[in-house]
Biopython code that builds the backbone (N, CA, C, O; Angstrom):
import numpy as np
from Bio.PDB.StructureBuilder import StructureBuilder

atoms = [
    (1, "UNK", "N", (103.166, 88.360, 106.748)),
    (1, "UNK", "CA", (103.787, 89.533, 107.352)),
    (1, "UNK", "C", (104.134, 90.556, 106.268)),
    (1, "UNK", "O", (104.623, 90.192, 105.198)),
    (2, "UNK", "N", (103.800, 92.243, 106.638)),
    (2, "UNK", "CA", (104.062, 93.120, 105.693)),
    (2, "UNK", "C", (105.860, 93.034, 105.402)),
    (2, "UNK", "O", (106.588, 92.666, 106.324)),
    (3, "UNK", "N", (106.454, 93.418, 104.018)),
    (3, "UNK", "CA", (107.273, 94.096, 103.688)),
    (3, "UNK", "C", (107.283, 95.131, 104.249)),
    (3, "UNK", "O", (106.143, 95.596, 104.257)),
    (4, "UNK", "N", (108.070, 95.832, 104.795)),
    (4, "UNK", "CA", (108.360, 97.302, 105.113)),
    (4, "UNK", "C", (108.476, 98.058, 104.279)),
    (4, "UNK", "O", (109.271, 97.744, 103.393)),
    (5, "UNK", "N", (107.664, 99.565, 104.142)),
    (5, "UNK", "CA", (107.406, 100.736, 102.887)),
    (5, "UNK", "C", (108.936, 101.537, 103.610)),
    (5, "UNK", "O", (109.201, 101.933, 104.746)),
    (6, "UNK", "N", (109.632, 101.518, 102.430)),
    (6, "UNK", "CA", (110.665, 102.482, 102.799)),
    (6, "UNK", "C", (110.348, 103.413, 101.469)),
    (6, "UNK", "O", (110.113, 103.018, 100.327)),
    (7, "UNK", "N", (110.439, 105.264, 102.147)),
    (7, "UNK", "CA", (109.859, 106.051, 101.738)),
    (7, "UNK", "C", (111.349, 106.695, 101.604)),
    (7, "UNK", "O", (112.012, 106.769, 102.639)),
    (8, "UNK", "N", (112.028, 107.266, 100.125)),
    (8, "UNK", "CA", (112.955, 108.193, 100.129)),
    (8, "UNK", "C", (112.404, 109.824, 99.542)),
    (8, "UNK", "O", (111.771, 110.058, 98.513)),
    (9, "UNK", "N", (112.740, 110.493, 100.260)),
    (9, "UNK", "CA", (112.691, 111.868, 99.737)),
    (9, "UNK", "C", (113.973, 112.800, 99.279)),
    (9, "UNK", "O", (114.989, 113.244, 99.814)),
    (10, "UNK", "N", (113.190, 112.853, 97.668)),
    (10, "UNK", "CA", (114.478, 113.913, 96.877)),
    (10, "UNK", "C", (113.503, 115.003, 95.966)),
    (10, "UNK", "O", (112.356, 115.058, 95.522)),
    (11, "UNK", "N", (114.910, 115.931, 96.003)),
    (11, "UNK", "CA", (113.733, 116.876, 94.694)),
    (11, "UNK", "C", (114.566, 117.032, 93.188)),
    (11, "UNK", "O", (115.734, 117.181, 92.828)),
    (12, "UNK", "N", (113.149, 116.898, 92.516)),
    (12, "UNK", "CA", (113.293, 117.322, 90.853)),
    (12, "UNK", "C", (112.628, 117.712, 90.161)),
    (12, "UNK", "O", (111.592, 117.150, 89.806)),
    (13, "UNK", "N", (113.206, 119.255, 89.600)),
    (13, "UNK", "CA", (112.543, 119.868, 88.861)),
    (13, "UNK", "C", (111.756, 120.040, 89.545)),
    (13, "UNK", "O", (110.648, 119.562, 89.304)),
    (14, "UNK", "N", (112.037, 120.981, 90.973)),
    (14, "UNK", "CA", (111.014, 122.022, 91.190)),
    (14, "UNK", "C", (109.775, 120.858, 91.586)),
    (14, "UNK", "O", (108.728, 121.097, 90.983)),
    (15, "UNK", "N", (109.732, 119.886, 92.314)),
    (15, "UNK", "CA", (108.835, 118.685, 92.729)),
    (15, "UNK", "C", (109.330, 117.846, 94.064)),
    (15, "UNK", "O", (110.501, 117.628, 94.376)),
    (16, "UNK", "N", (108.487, 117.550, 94.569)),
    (16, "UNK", "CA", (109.227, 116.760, 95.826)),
    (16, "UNK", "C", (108.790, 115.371, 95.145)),
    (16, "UNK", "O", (107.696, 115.130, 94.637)),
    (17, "UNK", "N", (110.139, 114.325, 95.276)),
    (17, "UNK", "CA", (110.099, 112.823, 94.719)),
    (17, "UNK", "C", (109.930, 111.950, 96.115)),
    (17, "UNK", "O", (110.758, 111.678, 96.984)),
    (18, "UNK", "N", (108.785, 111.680, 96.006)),
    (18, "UNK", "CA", (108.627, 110.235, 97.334)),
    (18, "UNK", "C", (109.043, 108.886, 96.433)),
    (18, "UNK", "O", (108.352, 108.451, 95.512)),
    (19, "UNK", "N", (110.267, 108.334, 96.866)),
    (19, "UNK", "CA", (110.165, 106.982, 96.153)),
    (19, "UNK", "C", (109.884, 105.847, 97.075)),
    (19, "UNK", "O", (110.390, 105.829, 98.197)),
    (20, "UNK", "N", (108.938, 104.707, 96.564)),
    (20, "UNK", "CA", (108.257, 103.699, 97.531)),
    (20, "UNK", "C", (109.104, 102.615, 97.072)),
    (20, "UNK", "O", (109.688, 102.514, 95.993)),
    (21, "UNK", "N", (109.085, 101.971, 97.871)),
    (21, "UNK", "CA", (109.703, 100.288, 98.109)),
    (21, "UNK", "C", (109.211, 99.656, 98.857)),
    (21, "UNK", "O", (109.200, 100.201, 99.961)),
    (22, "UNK", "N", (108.674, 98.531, 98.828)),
    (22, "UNK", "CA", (107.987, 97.745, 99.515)),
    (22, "UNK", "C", (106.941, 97.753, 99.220)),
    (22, "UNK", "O", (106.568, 98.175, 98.125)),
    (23, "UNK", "N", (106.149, 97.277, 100.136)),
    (23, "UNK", "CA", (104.546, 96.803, 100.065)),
    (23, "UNK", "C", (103.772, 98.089, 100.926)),
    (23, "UNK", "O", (103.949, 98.475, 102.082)),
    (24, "UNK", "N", (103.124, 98.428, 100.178)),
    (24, "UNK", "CA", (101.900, 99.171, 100.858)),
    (24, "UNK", "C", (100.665, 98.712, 101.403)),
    (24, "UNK", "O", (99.798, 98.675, 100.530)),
    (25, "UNK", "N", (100.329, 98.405, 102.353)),
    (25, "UNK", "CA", (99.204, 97.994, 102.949)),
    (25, "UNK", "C", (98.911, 98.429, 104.018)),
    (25, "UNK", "O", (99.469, 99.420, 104.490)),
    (26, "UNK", "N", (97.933, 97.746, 104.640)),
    (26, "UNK", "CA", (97.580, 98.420, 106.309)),
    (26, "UNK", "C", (98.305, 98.629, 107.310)),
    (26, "UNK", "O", (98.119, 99.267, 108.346)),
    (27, "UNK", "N", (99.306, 97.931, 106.846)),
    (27, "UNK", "CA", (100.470, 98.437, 107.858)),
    (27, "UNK", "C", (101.606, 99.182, 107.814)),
    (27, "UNK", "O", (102.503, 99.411, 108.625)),
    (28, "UNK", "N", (101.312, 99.608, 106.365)),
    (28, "UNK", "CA", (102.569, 100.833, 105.952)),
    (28, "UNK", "C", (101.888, 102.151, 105.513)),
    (28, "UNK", "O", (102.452, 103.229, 105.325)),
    (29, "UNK", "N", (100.324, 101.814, 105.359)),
    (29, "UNK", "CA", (99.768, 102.920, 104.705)),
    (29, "UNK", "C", (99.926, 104.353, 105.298)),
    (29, "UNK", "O", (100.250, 105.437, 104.813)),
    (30, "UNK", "N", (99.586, 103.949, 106.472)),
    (30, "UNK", "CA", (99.453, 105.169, 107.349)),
    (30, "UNK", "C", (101.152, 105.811, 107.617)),
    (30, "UNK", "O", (101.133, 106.663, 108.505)),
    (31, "UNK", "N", (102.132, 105.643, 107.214)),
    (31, "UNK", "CA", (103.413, 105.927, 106.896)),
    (31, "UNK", "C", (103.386, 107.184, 105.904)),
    (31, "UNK", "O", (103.826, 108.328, 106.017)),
    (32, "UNK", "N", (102.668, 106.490, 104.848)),
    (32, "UNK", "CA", (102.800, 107.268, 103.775)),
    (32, "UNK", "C", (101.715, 108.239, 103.516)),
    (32, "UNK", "O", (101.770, 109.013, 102.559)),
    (33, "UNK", "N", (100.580, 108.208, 104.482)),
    (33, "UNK", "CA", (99.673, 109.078, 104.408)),
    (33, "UNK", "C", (100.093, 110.461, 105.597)),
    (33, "UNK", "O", (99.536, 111.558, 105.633)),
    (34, "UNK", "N", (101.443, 109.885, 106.656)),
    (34, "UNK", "CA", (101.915, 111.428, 107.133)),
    (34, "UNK", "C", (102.635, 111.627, 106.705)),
    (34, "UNK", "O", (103.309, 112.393, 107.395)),
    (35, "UNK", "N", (103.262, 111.322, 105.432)),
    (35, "UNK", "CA", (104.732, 111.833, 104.402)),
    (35, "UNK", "C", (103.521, 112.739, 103.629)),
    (35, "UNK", "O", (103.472, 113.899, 104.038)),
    (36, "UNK", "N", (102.524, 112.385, 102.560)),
    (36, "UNK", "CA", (101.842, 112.920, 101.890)),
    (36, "UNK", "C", (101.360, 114.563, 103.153)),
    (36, "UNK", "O", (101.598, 115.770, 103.108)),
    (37, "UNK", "N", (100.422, 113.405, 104.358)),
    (37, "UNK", "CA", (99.830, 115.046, 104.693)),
    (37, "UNK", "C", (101.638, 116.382, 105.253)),
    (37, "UNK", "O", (101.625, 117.604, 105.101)),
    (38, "UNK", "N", (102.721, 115.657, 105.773)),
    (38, "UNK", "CA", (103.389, 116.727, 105.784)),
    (38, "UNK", "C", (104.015, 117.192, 104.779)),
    (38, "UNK", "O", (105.071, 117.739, 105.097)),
    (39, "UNK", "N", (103.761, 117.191, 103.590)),
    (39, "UNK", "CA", (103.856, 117.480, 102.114)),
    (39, "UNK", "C", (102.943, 118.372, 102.194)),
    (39, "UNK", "O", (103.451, 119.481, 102.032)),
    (40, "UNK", "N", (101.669, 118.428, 102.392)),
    (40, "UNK", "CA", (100.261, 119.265, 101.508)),
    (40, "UNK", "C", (100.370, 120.281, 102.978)),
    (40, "UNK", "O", (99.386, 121.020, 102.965)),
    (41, "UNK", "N", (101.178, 120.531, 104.138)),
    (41, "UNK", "CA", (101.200, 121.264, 104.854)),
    (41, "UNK", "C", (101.941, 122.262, 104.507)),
    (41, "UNK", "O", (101.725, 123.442, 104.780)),
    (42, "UNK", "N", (103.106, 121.696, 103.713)),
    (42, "UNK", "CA", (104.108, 122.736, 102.933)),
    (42, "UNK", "C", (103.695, 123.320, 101.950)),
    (42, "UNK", "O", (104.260, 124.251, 101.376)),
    (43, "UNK", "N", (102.758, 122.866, 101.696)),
    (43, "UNK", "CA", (101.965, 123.104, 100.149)),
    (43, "UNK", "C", (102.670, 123.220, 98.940)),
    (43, "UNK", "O", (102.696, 124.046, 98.028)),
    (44, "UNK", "N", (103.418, 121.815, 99.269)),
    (44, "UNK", "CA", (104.066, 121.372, 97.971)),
    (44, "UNK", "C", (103.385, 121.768, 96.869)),
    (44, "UNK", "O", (102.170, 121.769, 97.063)),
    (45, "UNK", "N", (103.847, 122.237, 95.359)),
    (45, "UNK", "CA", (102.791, 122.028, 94.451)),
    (45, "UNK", "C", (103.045, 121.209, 93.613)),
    (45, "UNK", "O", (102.385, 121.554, 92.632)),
    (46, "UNK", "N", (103.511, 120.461, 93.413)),
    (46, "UNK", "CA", (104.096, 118.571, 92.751)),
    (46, "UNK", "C", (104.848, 117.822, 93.703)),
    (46, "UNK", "O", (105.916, 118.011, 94.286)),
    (47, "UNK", "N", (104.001, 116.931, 93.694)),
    (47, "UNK", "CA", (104.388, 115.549, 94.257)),
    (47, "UNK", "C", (104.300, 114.369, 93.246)),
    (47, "UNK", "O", (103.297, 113.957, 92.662)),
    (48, "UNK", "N", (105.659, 113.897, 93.170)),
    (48, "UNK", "CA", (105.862, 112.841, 92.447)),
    (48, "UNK", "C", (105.929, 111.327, 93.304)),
    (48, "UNK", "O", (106.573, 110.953, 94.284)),
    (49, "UNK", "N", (105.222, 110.867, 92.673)),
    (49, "UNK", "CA", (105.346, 109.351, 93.856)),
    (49, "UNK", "C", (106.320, 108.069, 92.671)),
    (49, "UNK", "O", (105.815, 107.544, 91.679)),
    (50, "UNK", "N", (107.316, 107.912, 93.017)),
    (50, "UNK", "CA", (107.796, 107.078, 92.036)),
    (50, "UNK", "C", (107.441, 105.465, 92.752)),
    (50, "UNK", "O", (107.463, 105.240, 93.962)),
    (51, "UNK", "N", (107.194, 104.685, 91.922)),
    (51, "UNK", "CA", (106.385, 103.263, 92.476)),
    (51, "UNK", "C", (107.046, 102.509, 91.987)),
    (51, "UNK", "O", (106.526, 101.401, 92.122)),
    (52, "UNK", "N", (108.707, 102.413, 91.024)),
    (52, "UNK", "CA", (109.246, 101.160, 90.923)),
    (52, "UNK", "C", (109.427, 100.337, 91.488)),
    (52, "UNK", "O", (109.360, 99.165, 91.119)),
    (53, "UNK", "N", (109.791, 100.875, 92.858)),
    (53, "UNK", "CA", (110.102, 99.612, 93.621)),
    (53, "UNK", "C", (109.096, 99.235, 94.632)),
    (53, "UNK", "O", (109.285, 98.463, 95.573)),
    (54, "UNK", "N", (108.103, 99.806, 94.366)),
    (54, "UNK", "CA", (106.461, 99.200, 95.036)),
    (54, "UNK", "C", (106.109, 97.860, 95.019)),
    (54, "UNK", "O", (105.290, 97.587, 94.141)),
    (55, "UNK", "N", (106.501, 96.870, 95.772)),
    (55, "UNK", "CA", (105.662, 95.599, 95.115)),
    (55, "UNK", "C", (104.626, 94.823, 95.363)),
    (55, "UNK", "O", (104.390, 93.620, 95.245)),
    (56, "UNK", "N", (103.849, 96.091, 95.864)),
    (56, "UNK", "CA", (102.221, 95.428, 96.268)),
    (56, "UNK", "C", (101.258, 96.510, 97.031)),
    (56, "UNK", "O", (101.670, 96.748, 98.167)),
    (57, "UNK", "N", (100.044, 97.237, 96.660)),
    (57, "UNK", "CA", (99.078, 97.525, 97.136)),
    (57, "UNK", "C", (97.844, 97.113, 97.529)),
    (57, "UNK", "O", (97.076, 96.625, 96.701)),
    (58, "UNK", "N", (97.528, 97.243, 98.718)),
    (58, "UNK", "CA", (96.190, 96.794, 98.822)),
    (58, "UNK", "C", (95.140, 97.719, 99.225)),
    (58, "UNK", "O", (95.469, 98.884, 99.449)),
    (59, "UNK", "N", (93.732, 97.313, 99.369)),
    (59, "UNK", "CA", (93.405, 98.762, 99.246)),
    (59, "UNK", "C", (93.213, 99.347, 100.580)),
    (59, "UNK", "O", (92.061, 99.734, 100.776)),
    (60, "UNK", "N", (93.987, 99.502, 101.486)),
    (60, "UNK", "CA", (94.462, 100.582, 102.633)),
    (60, "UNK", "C", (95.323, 101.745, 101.864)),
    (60, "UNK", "O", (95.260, 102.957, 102.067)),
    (61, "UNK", "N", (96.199, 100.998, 100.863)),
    (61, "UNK", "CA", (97.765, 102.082, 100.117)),
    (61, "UNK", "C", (96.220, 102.783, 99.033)),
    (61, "UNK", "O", (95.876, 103.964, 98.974)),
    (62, "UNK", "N", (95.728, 101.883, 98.488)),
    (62, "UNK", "CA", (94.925, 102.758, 97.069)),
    (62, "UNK", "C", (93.952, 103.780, 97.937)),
    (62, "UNK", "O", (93.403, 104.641, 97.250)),
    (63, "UNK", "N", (93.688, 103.797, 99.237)),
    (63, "UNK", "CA", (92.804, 104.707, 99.697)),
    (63, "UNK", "C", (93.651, 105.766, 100.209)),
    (63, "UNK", "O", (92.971, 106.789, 100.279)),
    (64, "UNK", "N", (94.718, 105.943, 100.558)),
    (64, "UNK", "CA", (95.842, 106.876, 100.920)),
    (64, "UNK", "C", (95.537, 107.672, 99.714)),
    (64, "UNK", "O", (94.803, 108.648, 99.560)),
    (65, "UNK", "N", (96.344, 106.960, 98.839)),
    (65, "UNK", "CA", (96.342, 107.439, 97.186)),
    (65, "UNK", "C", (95.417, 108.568, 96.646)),
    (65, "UNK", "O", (95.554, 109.729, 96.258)),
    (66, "UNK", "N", (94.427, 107.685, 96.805)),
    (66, "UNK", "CA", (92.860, 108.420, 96.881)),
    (66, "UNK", "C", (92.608, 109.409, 97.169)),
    (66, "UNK", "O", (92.230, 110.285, 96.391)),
    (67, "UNK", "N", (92.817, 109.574, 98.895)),
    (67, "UNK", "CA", (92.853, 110.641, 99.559)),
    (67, "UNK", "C", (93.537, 112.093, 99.100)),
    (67, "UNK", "O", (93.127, 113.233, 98.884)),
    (68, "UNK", "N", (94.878, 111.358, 99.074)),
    (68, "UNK", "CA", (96.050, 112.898, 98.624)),
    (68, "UNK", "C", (95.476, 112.931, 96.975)),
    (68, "UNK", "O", (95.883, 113.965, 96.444)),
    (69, "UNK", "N", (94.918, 112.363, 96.335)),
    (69, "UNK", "CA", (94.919, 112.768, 95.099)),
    (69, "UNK", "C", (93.572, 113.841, 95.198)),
    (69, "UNK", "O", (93.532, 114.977, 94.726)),
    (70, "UNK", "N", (92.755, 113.308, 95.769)),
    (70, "UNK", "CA", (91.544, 114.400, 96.229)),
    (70, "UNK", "C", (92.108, 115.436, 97.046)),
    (70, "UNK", "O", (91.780, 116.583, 96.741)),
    (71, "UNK", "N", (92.874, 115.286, 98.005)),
    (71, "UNK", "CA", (93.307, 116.765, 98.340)),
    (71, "UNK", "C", (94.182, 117.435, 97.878)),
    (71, "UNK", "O", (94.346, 118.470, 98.524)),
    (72, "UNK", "N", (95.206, 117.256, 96.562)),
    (72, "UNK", "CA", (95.932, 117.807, 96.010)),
    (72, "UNK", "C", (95.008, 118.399, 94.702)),
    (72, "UNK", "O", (95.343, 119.392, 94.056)),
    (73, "UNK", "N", (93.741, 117.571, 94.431)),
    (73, "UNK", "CA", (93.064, 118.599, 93.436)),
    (73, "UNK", "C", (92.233, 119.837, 93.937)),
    (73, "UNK", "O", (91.961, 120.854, 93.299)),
    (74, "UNK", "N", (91.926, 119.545, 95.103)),
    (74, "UNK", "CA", (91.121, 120.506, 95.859)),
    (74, "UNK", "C", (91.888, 121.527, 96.263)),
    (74, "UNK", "O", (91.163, 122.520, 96.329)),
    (75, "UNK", "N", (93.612, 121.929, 96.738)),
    (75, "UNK", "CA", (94.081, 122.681, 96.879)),
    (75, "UNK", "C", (94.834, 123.236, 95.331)),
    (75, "UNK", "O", (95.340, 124.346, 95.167)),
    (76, "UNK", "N", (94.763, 122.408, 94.554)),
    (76, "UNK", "CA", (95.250, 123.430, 93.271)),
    (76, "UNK", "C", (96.933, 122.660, 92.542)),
    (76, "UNK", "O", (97.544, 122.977, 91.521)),
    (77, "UNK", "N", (97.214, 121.686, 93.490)),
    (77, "UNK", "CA", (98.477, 120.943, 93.546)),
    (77, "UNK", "C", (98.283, 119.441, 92.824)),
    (77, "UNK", "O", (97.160, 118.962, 92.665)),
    (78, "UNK", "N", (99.720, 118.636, 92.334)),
    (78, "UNK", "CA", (99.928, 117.818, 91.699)),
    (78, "UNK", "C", (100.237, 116.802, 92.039)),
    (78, "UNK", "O", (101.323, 116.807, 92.618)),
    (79, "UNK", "N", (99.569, 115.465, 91.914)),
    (79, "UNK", "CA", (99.855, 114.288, 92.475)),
    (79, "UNK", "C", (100.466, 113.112, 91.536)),
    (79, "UNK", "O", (99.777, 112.105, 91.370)),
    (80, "UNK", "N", (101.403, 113.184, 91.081)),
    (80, "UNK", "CA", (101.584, 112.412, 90.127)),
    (80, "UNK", "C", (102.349, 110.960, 90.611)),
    (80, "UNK", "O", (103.301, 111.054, 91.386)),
    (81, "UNK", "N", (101.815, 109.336, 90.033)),
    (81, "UNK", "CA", (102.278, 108.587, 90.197)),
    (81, "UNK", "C", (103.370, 108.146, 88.611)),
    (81, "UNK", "O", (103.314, 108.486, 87.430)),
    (82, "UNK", "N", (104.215, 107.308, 89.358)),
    (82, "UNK", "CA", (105.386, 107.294, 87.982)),
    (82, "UNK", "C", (105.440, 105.857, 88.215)),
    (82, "UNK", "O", (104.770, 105.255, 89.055)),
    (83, "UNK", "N", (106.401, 105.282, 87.300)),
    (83, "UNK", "CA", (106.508, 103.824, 87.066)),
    (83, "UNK", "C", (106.348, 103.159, 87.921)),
    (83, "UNK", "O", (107.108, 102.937, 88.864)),
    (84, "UNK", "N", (104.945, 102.591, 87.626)),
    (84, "UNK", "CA", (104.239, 101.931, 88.439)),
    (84, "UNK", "C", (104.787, 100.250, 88.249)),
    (84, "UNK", "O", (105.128, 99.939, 87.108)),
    (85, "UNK", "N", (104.857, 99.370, 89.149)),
    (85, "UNK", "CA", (104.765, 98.054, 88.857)),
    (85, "UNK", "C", (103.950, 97.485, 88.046)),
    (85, "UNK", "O", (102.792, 97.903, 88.049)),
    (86, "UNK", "N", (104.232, 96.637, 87.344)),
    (86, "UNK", "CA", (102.959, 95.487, 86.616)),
    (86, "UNK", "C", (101.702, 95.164, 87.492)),
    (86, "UNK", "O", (100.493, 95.285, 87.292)),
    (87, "UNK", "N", (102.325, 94.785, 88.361)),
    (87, "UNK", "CA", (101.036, 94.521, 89.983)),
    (87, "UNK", "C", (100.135, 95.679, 89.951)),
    (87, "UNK", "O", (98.995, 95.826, 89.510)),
    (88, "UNK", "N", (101.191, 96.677, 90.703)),
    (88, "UNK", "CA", (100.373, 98.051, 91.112)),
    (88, "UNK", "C", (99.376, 98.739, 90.427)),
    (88, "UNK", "O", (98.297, 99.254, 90.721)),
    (89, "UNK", "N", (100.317, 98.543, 89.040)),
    (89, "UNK", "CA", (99.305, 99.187, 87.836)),
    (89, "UNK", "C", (98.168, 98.327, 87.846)),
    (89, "UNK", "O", (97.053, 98.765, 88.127)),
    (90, "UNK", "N", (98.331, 97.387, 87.620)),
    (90, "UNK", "CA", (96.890, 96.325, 87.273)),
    (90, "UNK", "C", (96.303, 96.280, 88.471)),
    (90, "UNK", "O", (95.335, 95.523, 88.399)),
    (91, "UNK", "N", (96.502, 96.984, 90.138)),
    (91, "UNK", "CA", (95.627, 96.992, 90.805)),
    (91, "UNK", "C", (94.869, 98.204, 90.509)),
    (91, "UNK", "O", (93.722, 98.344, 90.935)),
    (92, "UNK", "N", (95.524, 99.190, 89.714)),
    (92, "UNK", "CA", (94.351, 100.682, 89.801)),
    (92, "UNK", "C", (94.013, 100.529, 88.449)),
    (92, "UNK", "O", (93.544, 101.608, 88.085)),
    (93, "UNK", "N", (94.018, 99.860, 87.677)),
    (93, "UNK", "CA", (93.668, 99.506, 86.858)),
    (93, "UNK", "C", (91.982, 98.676, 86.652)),
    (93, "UNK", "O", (90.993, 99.042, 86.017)),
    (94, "UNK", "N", (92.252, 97.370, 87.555)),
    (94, "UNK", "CA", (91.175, 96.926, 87.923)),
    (94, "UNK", "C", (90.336, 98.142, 88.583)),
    (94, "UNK", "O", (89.544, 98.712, 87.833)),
    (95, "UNK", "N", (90.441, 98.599, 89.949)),
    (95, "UNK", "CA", (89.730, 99.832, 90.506)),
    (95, "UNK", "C", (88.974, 100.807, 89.167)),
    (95, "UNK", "O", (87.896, 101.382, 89.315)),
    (96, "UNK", "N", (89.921, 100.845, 87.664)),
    (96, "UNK", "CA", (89.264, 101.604, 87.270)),
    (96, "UNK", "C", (89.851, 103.567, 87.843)),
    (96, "UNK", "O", (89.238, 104.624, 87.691)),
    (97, "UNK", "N", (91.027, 103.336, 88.392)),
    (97, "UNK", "CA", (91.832, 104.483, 88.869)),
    (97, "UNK", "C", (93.199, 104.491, 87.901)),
    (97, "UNK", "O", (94.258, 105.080, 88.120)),
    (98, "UNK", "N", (93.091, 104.240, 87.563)),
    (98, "UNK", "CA", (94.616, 104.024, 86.748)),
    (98, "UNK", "C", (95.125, 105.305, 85.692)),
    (98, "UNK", "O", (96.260, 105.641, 85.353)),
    (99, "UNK", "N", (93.582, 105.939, 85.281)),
    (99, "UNK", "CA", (93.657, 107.266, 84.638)),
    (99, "UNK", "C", (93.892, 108.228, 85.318)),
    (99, "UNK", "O", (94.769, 109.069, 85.121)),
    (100, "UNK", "N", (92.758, 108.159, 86.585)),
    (100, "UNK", "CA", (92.148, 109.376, 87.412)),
    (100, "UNK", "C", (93.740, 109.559, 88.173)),
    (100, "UNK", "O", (94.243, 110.678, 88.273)),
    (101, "UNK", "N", (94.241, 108.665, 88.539)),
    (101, "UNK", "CA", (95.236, 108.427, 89.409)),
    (101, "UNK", "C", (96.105, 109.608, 89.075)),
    (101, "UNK", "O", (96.171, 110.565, 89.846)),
    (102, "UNK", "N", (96.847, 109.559, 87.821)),
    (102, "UNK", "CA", (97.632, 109.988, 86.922)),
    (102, "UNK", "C", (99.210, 109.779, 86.777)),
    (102, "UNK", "O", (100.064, 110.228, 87.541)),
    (103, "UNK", "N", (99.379, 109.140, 85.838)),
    (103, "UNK", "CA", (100.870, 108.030, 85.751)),
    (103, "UNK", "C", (101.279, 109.278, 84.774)),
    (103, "UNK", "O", (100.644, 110.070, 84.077)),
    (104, "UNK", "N", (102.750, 109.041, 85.094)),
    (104, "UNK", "CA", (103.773, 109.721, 84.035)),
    (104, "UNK", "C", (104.716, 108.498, 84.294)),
    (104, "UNK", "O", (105.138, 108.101, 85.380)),
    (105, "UNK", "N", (104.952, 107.986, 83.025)),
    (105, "UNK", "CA", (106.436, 107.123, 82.784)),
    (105, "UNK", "C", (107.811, 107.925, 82.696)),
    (105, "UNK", "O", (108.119, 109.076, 82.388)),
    (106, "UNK", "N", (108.273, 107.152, 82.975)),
    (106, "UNK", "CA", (109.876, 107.885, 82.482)),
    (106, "UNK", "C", (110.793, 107.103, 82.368)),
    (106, "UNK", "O", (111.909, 107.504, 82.040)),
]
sb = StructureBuilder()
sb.init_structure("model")
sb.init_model(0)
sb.init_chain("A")
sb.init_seg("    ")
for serial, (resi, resn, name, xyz) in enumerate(atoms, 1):
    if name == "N":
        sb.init_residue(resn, " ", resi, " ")
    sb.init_atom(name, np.array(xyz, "f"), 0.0, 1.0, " ", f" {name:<3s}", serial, name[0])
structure = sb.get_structure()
């Protein structure tokens, strides 16, 4: 059974902060893919996804990801993922997304 994705929204520095908790998968993905699209409706221009408390993607969450990261380059806007889990990271890692993605620590 999924963990539940609890999604908080704050702003900093001029950025909207989505922070994740829980597990992302097929059954939370689509959660976070209408937080993202009612984000890119506002035409946010940074989105920060903070992923500390992420503790698991599978690839339903890495294709969300995917998605808004392709449509935030195509409109001109910023998708940035932040402290990622050990897990999480080493899942976009494996994928070979872990660059493209784009992590900022803090």
């Amino acid at each position: 059974m999924s963990e539940l994705l609890s999604i908080t929204r704050s702003n900093e520095d001029g950025a909207v902060v989505l922070a994740l908790s829980g597990e992302l998968d097929v059954i939370t993905a689509p959660d976070l893919a209408l937080e993202l699209d009612e984000l890119a409706a506002e035409a946010c221009p940074r989105v920060l996804l903070e992923l500390s408390g992420l503790s698991f993607v599978d690839s339903a969450g890495v294709s969300v990801l995917v998605k808004a990261r392709h449509a935030a380059q195509a409109t001109g806007r910023r998708l940035i993922l932040r402290n990622a889990t050990e897990q999480v990271h080493q899942v976009f890692s494996v994928l070979g997304l872990a660059s493209w993605l784009g992590y900022e620590e803090r």
